[in-house]
N, CA, C and O atoms as a GROMACS GRO file, in nm:
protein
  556
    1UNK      N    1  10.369  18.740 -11.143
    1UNK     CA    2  10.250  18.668 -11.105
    1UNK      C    3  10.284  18.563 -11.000
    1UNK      O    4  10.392  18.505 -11.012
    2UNK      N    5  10.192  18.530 -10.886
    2UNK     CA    6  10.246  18.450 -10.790
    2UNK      C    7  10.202  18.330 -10.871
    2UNK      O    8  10.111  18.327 -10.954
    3UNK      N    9  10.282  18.232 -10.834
    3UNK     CA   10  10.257  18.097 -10.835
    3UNK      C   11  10.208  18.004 -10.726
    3UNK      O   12  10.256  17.984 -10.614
    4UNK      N   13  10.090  17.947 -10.791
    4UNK     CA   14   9.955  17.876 -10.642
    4UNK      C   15  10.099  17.759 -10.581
    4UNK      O   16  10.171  17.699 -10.661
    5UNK      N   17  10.111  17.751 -10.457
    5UNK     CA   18  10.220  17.641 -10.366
    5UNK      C   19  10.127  17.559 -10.359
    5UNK      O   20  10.164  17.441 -10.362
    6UNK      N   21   9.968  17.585 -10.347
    6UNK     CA   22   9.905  17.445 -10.312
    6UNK      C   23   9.820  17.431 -10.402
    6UNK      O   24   9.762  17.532 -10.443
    7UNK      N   25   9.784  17.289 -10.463
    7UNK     CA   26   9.695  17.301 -10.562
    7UNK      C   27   9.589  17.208 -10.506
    7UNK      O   28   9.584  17.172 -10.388
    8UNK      N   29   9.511  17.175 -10.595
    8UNK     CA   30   9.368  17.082 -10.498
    8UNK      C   31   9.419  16.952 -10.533
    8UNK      O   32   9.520  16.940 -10.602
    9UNK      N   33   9.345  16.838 -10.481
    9UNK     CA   34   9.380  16.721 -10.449
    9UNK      C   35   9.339  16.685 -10.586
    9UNK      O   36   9.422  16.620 -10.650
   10UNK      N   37   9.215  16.718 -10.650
   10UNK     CA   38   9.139  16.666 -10.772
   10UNK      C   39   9.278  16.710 -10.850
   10UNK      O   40   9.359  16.626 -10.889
   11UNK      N   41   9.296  16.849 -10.866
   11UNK     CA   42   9.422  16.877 -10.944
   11UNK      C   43   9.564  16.822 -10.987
   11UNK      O   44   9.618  16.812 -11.098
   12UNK      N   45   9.601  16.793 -10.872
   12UNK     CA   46   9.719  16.706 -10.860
   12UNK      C   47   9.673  16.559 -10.936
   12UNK      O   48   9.704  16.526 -11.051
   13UNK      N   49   9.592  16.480 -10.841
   13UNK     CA   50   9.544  16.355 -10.959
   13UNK      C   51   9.518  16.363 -11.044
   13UNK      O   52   9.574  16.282 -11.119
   14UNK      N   53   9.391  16.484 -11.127
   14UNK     CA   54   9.400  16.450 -11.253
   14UNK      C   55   9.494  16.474 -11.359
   14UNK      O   56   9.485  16.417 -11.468
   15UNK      N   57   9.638  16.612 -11.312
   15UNK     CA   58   9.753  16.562 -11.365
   15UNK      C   59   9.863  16.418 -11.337
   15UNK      O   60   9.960  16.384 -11.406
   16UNK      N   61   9.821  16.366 -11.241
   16UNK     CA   62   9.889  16.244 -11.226
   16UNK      C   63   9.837  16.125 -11.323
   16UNK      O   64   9.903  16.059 -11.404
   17UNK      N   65   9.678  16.116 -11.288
   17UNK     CA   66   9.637  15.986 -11.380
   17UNK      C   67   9.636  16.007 -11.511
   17UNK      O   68   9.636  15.912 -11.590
   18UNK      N   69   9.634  16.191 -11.568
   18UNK     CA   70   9.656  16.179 -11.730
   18UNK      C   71   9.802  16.151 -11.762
   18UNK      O   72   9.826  16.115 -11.877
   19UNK      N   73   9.864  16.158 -11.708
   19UNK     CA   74  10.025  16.145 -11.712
   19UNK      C   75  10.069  16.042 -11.710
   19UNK      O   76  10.169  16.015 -11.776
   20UNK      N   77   9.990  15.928 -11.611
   20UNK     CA   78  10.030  15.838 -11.614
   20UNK      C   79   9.926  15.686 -11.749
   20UNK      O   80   9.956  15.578 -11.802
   21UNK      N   81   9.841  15.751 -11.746
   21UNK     CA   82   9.785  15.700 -11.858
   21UNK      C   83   9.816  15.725 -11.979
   21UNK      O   84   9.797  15.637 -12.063
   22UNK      N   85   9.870  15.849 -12.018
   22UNK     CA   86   9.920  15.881 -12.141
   22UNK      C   87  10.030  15.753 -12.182
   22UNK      O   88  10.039  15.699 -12.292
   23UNK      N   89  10.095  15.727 -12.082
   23UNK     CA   90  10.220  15.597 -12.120
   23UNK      C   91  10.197  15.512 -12.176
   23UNK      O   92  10.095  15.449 -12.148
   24UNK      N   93  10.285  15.470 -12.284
   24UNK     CA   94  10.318  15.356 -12.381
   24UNK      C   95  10.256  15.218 -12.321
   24UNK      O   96  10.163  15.145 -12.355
   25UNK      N   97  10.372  15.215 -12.194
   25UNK     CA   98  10.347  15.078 -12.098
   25UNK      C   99  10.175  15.021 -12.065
   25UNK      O  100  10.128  14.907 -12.073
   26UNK      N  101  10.110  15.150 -12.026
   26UNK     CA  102   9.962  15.180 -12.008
   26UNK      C  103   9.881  15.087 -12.076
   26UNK      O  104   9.799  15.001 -12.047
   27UNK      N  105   9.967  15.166 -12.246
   27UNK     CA  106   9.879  15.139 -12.375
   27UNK      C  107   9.941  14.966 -12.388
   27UNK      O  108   9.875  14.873 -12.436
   28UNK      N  109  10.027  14.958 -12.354
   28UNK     CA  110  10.035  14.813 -12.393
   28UNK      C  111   9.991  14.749 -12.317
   28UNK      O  112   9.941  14.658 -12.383
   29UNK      N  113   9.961  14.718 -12.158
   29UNK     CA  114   9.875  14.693 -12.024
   29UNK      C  115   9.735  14.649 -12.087
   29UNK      O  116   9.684  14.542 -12.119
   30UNK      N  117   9.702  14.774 -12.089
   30UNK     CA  118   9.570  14.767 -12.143
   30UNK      C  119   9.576  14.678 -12.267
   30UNK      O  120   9.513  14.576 -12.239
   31UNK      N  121   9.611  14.671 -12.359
   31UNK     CA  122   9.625  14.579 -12.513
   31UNK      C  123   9.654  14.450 -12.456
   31UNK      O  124   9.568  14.371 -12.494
   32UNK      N  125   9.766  14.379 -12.356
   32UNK     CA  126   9.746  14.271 -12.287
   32UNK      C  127   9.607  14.200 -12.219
   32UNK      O  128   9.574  14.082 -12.209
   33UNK      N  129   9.542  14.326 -12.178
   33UNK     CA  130   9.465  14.259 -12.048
   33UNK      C  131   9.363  14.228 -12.180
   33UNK      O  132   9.298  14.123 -12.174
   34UNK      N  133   9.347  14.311 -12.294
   34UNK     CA  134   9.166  14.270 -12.383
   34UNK      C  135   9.266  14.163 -12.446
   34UNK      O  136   9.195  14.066 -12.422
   35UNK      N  137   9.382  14.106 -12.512
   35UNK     CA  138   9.451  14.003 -12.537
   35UNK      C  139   9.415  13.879 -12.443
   35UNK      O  140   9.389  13.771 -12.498
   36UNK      N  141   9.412  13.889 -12.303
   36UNK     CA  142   9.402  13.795 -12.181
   36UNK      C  143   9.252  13.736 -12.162
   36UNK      O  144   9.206  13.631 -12.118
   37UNK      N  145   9.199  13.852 -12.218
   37UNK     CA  146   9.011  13.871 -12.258
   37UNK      C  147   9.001  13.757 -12.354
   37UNK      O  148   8.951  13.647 -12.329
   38UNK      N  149   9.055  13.796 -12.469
   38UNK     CA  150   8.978  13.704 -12.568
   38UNK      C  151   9.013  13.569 -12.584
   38UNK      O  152   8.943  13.476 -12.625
   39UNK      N  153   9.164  13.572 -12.535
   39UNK     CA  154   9.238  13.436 -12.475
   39UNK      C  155   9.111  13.346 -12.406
   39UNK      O  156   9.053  13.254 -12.465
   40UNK      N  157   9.086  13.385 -12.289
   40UNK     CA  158   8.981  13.318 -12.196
   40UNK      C  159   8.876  13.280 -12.253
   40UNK      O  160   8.827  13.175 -12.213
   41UNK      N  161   8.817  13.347 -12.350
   41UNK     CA  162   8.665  13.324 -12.453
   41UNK      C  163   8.637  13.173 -12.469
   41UNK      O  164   8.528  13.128 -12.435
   42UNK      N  165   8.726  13.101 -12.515
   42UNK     CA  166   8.662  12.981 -12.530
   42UNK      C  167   8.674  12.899 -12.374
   42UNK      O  168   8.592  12.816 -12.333
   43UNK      N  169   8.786  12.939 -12.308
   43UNK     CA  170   8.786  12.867 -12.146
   43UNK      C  171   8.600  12.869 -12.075
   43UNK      O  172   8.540  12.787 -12.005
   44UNK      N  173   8.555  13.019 -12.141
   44UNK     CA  174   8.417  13.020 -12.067
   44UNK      C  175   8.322  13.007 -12.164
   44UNK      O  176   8.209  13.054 -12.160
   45UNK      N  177   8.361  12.954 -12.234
   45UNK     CA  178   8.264  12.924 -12.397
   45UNK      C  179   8.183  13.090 -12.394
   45UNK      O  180   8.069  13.124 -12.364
   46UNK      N  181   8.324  13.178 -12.445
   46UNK     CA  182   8.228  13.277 -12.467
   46UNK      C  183   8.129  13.339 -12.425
   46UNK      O  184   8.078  13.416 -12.507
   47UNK      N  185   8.060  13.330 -12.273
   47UNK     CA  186   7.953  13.364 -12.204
   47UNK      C  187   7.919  13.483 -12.181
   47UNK      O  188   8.006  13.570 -12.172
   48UNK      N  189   7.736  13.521 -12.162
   48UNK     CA  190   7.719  13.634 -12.160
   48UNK      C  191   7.835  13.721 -12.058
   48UNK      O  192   7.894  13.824 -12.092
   49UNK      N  193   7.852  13.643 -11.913
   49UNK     CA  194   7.941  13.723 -11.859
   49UNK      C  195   8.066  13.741 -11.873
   49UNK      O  196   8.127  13.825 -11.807
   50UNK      N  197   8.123  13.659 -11.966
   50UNK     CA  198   8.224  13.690 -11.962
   50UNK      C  199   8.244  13.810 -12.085
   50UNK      O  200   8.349  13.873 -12.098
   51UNK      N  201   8.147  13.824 -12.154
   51UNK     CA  202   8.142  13.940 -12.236
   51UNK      C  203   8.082  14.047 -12.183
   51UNK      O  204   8.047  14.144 -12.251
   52UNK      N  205   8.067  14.039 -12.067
   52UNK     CA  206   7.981  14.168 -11.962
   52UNK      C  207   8.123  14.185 -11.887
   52UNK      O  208   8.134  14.305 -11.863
   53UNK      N  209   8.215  14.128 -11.850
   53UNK     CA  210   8.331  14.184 -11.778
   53UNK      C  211   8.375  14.286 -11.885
   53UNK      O  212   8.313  14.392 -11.884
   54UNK      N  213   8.439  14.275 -11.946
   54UNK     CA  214   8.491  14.368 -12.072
   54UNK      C  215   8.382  14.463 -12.098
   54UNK      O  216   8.429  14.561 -12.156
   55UNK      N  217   8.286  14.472 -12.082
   55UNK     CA  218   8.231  14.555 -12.156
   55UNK      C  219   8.206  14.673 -12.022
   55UNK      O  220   8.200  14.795 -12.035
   56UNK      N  221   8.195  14.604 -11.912
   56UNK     CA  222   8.141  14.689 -11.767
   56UNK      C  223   8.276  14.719 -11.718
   56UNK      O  224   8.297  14.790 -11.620
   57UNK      N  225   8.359  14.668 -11.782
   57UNK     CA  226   8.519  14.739 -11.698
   57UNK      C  227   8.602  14.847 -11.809
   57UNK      O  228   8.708  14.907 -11.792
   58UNK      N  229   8.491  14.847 -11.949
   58UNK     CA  230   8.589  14.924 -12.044
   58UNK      C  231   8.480  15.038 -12.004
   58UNK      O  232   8.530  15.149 -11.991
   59UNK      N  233   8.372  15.031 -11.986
   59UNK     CA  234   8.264  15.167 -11.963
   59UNK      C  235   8.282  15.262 -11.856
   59UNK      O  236   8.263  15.383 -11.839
   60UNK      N  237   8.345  15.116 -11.758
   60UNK     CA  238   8.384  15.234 -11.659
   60UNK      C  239   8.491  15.305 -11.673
   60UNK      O  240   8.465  15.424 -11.653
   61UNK      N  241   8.610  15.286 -11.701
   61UNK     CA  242   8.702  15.327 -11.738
   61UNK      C  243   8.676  15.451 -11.819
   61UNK      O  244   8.695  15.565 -11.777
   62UNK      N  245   8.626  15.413 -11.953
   62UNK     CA  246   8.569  15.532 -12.025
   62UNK      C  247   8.567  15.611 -11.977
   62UNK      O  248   8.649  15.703 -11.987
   63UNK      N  249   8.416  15.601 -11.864
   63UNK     CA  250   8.288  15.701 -11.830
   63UNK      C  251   8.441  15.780 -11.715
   63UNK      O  252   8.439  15.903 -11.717
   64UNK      N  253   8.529  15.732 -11.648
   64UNK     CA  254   8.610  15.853 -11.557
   64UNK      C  255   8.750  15.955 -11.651
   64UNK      O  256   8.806  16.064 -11.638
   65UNK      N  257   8.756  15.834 -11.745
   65UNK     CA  258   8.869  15.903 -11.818
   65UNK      C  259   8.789  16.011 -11.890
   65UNK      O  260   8.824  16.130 -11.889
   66UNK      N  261   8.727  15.984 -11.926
   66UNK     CA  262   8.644  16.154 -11.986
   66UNK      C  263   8.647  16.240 -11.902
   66UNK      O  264   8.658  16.352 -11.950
   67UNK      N  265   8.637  16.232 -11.734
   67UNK     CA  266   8.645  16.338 -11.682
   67UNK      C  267   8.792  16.405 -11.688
   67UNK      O  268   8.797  16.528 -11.687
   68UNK      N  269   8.907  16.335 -11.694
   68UNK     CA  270   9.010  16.350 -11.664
   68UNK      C  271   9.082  16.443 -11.805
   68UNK      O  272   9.137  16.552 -11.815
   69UNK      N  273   9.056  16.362 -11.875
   69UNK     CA  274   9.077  16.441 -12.028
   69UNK      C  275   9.013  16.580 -11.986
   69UNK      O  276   9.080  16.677 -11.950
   70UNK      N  277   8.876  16.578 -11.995
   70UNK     CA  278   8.829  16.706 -12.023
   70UNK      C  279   8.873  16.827 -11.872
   70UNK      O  280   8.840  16.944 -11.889
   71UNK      N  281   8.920  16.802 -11.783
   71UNK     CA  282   9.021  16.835 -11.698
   71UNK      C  283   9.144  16.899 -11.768
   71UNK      O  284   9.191  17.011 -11.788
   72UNK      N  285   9.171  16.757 -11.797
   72UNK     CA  286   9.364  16.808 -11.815
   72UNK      C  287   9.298  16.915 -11.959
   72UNK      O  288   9.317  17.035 -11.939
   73UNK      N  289   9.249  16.891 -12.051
   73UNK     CA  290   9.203  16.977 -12.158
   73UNK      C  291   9.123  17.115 -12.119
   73UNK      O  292   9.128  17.204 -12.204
   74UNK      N  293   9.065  17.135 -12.021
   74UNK     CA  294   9.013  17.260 -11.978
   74UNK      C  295   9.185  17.334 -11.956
   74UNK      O  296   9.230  17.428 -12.020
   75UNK      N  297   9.247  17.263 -11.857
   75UNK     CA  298   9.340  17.332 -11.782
   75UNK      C  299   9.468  17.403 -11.874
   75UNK      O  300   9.536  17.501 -11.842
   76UNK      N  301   9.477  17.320 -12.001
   76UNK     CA  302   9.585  17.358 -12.134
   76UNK      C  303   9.494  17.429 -12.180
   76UNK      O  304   9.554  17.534 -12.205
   77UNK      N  305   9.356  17.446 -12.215
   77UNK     CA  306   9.304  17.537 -12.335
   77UNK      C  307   9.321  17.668 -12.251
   77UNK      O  308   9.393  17.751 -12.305
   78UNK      N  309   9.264  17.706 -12.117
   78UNK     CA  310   9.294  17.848 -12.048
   78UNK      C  311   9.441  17.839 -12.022
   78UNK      O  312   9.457  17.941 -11.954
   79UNK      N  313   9.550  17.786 -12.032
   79UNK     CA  314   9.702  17.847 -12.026
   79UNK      C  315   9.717  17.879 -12.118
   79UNK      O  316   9.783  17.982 -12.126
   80UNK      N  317   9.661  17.806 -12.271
   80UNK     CA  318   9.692  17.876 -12.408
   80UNK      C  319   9.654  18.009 -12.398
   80UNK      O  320   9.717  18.109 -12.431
   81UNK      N  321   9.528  17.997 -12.340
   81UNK     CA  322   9.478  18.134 -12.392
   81UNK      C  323   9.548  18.286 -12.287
   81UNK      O  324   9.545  18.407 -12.308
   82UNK      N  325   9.592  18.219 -12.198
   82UNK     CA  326   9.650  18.332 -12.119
   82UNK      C  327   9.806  18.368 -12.152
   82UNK      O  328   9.873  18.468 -12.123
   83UNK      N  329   9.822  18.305 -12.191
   83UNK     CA  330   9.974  18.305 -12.269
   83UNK      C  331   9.938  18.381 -12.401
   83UNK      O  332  10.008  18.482 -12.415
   84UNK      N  333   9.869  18.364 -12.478
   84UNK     CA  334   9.816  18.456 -12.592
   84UNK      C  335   9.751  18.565 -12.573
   84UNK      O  336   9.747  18.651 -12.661
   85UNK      N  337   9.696  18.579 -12.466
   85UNK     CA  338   9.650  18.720 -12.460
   85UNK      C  339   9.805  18.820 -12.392
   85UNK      O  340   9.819  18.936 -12.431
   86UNK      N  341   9.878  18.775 -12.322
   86UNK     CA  342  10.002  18.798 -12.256
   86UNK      C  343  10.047  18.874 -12.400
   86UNK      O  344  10.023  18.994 -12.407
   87UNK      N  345  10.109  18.809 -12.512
   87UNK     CA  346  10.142  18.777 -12.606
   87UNK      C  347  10.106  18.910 -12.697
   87UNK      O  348  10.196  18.986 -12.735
   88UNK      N  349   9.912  18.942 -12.740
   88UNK     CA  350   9.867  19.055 -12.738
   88UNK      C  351   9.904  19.128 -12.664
   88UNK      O  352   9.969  19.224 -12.704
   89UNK      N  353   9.875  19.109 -12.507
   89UNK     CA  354   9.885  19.262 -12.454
   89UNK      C  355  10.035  19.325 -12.443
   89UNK      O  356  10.049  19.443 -12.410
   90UNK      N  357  10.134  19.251 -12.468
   90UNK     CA  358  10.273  19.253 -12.456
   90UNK      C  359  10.303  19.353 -12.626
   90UNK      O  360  10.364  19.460 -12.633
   91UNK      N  361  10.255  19.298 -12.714
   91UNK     CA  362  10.292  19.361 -12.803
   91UNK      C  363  10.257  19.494 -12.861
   91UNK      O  364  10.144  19.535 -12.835
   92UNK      N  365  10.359  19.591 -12.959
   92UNK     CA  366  10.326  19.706 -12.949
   92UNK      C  367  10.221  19.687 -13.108
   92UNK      O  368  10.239  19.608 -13.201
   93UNK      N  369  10.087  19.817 -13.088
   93UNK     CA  370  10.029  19.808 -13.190
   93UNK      C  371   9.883  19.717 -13.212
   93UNK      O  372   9.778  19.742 -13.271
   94UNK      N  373   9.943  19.577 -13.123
   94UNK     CA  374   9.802  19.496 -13.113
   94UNK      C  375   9.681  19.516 -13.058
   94UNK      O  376   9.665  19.565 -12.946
   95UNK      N  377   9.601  19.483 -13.126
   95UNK     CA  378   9.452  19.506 -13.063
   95UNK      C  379   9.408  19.462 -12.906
   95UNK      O  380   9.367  19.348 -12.890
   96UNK      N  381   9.417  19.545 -12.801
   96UNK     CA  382   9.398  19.508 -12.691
   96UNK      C  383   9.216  19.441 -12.658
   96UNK      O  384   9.169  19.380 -12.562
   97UNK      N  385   9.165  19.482 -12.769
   97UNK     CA  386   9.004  19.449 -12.779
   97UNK      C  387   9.016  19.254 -12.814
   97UNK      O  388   8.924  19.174 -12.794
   98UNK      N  389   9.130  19.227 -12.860
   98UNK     CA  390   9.114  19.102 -12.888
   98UNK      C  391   9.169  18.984 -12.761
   98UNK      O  392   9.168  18.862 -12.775
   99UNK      N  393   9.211  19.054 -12.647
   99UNK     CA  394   9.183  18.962 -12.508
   99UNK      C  395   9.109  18.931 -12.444
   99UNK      O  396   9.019  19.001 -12.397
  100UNK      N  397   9.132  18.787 -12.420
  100UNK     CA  398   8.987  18.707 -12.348
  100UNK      C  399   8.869  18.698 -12.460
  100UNK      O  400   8.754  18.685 -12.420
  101UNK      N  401   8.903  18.705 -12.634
  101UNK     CA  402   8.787  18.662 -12.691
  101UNK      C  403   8.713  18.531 -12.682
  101UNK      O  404   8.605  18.512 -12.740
  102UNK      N  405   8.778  18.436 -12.603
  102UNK     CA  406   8.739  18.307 -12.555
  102UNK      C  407   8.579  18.353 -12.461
  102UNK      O  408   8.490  18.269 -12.469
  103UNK      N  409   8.557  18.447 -12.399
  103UNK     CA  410   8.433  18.522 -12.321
  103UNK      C  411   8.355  18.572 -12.390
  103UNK      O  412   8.253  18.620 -12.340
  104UNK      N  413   8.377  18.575 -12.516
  104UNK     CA  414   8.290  18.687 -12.556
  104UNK      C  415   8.157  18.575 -12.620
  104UNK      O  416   8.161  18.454 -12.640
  105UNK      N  417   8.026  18.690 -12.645
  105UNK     CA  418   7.914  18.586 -12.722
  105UNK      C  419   7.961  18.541 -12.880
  105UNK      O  420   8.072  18.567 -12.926
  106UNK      N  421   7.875  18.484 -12.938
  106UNK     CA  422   7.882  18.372 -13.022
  106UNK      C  423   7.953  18.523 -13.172
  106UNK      O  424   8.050  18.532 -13.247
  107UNK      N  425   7.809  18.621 -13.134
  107UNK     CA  426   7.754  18.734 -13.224
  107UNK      C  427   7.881  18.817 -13.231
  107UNK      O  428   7.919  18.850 -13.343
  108UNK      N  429   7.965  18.861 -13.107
  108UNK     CA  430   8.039  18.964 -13.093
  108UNK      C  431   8.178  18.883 -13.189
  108UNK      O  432   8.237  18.959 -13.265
  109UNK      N  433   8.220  18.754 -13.185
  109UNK     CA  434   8.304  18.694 -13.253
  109UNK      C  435   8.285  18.685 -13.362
  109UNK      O  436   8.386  18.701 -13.430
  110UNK      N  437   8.170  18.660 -13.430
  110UNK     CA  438   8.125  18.613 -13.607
  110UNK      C  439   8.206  18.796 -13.612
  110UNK      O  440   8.319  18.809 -13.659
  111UNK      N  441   8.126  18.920 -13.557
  111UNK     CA  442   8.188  19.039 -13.565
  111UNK      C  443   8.356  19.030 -13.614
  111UNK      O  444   8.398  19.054 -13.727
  112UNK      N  445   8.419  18.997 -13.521
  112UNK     CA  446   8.579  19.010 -13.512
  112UNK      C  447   8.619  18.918 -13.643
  112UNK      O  448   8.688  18.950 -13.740
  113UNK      N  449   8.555  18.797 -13.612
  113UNK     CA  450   8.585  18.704 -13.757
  113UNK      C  451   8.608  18.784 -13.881
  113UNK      O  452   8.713  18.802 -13.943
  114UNK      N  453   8.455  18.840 -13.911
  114UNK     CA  454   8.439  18.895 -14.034
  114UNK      C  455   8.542  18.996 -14.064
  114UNK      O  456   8.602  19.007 -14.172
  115UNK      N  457   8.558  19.070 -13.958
  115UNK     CA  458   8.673  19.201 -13.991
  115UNK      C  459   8.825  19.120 -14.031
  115UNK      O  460   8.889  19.162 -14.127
  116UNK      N  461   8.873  19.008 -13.955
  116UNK     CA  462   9.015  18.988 -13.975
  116UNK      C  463   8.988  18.893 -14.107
  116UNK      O  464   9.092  18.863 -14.165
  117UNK      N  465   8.869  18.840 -14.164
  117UNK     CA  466   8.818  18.767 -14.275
  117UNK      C  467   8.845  18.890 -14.418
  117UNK      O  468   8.891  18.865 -14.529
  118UNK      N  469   8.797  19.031 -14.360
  118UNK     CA  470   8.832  19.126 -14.470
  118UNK      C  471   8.963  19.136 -14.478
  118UNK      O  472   9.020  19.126 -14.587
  119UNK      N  473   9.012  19.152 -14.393
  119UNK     CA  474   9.176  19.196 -14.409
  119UNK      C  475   9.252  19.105 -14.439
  119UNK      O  476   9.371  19.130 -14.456
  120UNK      N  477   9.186  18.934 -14.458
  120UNK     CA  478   9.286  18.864 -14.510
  120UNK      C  479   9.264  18.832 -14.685
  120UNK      O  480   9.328  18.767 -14.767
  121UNK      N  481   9.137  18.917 -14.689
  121UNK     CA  482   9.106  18.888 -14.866
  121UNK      C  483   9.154  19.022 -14.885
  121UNK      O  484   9.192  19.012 -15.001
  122UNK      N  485   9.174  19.122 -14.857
  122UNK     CA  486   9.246  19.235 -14.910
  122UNK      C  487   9.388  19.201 -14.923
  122UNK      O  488   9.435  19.245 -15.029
  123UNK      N  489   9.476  19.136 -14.847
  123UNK     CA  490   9.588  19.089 -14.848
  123UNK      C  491   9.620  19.026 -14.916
  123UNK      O  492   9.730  19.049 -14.966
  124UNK      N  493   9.538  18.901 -14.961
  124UNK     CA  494   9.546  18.833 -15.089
  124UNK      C  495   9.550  18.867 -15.195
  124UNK      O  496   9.610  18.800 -15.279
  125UNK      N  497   9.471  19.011 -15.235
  125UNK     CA  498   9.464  19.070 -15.335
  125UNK      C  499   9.582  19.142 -15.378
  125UNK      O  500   9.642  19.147 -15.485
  126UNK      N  501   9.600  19.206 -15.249
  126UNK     CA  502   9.735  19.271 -15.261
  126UNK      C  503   9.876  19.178 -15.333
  126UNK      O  504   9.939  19.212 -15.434
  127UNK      N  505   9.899  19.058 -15.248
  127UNK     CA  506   9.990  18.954 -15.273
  127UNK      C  507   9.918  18.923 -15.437
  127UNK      O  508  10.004  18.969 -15.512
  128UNK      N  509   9.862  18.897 -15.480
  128UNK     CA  510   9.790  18.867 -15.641
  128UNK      C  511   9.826  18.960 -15.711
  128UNK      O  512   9.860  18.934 -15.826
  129UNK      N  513   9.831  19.090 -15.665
  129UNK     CA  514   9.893  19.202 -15.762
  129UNK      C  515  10.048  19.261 -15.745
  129UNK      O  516  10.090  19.373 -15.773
  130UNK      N  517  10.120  19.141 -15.685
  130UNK     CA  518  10.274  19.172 -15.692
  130UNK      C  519  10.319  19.218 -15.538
  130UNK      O  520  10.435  19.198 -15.503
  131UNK      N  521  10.221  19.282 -15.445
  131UNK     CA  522  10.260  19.340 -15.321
  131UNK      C  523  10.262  19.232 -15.207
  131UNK      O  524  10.230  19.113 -15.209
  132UNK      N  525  10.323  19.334 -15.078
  132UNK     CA  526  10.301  19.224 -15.005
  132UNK      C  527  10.232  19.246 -14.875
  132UNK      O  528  10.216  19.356 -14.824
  133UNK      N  529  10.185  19.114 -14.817
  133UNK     CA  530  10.109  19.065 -14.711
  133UNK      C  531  10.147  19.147 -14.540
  133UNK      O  532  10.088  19.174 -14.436
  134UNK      N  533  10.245  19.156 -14.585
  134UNK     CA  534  10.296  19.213 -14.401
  134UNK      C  535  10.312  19.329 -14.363
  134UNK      O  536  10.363  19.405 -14.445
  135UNK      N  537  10.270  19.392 -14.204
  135UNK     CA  538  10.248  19.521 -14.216
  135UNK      C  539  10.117  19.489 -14.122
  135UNK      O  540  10.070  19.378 -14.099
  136UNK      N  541  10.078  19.597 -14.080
  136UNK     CA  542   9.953  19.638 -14.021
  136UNK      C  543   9.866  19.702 -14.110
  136UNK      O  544   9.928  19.760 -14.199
  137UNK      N  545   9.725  19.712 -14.118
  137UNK     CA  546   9.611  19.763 -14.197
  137UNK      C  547   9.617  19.919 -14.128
  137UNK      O  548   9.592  20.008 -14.209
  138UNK      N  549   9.643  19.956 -14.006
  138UNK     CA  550   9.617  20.080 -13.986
  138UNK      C  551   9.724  20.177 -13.983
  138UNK      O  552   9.833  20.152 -13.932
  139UNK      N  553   9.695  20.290 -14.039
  139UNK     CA  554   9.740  20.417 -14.111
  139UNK      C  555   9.857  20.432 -14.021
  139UNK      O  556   9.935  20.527 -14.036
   0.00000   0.00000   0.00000
């Protein structure tokens, strides 16, 4: 499989700023600066604005780091899943019907559920009556 040499600009940053936000130092930064916050409270006797700084600089923050998460989290949930279907299609025997079930509708999955839902209460049964669990269901 080729590997992309160029990636997008959004790409690169939003692995940079989750990377770099993930850090300890970050987390303690941040724990200083609302420390430096409440420090000041009585310097401004507590004022509406000074309780509107904190609140309009933690929202914003919020409101972009959600994009970034759900970024870096889109971008790990499709490598999982391509690595697992790899994984299926690599192996001998496995159900090739079960790649890319991340696409499929809501209906066609409750389907697949229910079937590997039977085969794990038959297995149980089996294991309950002395046998065992491992092995394939088909003949």
């Amino acid at each position: 499989m080729p590997k992309s040499s160029s990636t997008s600009w959004y790409t690169r940053f939003a692995k940079s700023a989750a990377h770099f936000s993930g850090r300890p130092r970050v987390f303690a930064a941040a724990a200083l600066l609302i420390l430096v916050w409440i420090v000041t409270g009585p310097l401004f006797g507590f004022s509406d604005t000074w309780q509107l700084v904190i609140n309009t600089g933690t929202t914003i923050i919020t409101f972009l780091m959600v994009f970034l998460i759900q970024n870096t989290q889109n971008r790990d949930t499709e490598a999982i899943q391509l690595k697992l279907d790899e994984l299926i299609r690599a192996t001998k025997g496995a159900h090739n019907a079960l790649l890319d079930l991340e696409e499929l509708e809501e209906m066609t999955l409750d389907e697949f559920k229910a079937r590997y839902q039977a085969l794990a209460t038959d297995a149980r049964k089996e294991l309950g009556q002395g046998g065992k669990d491992t092995g394939t269901p088909e003949p």
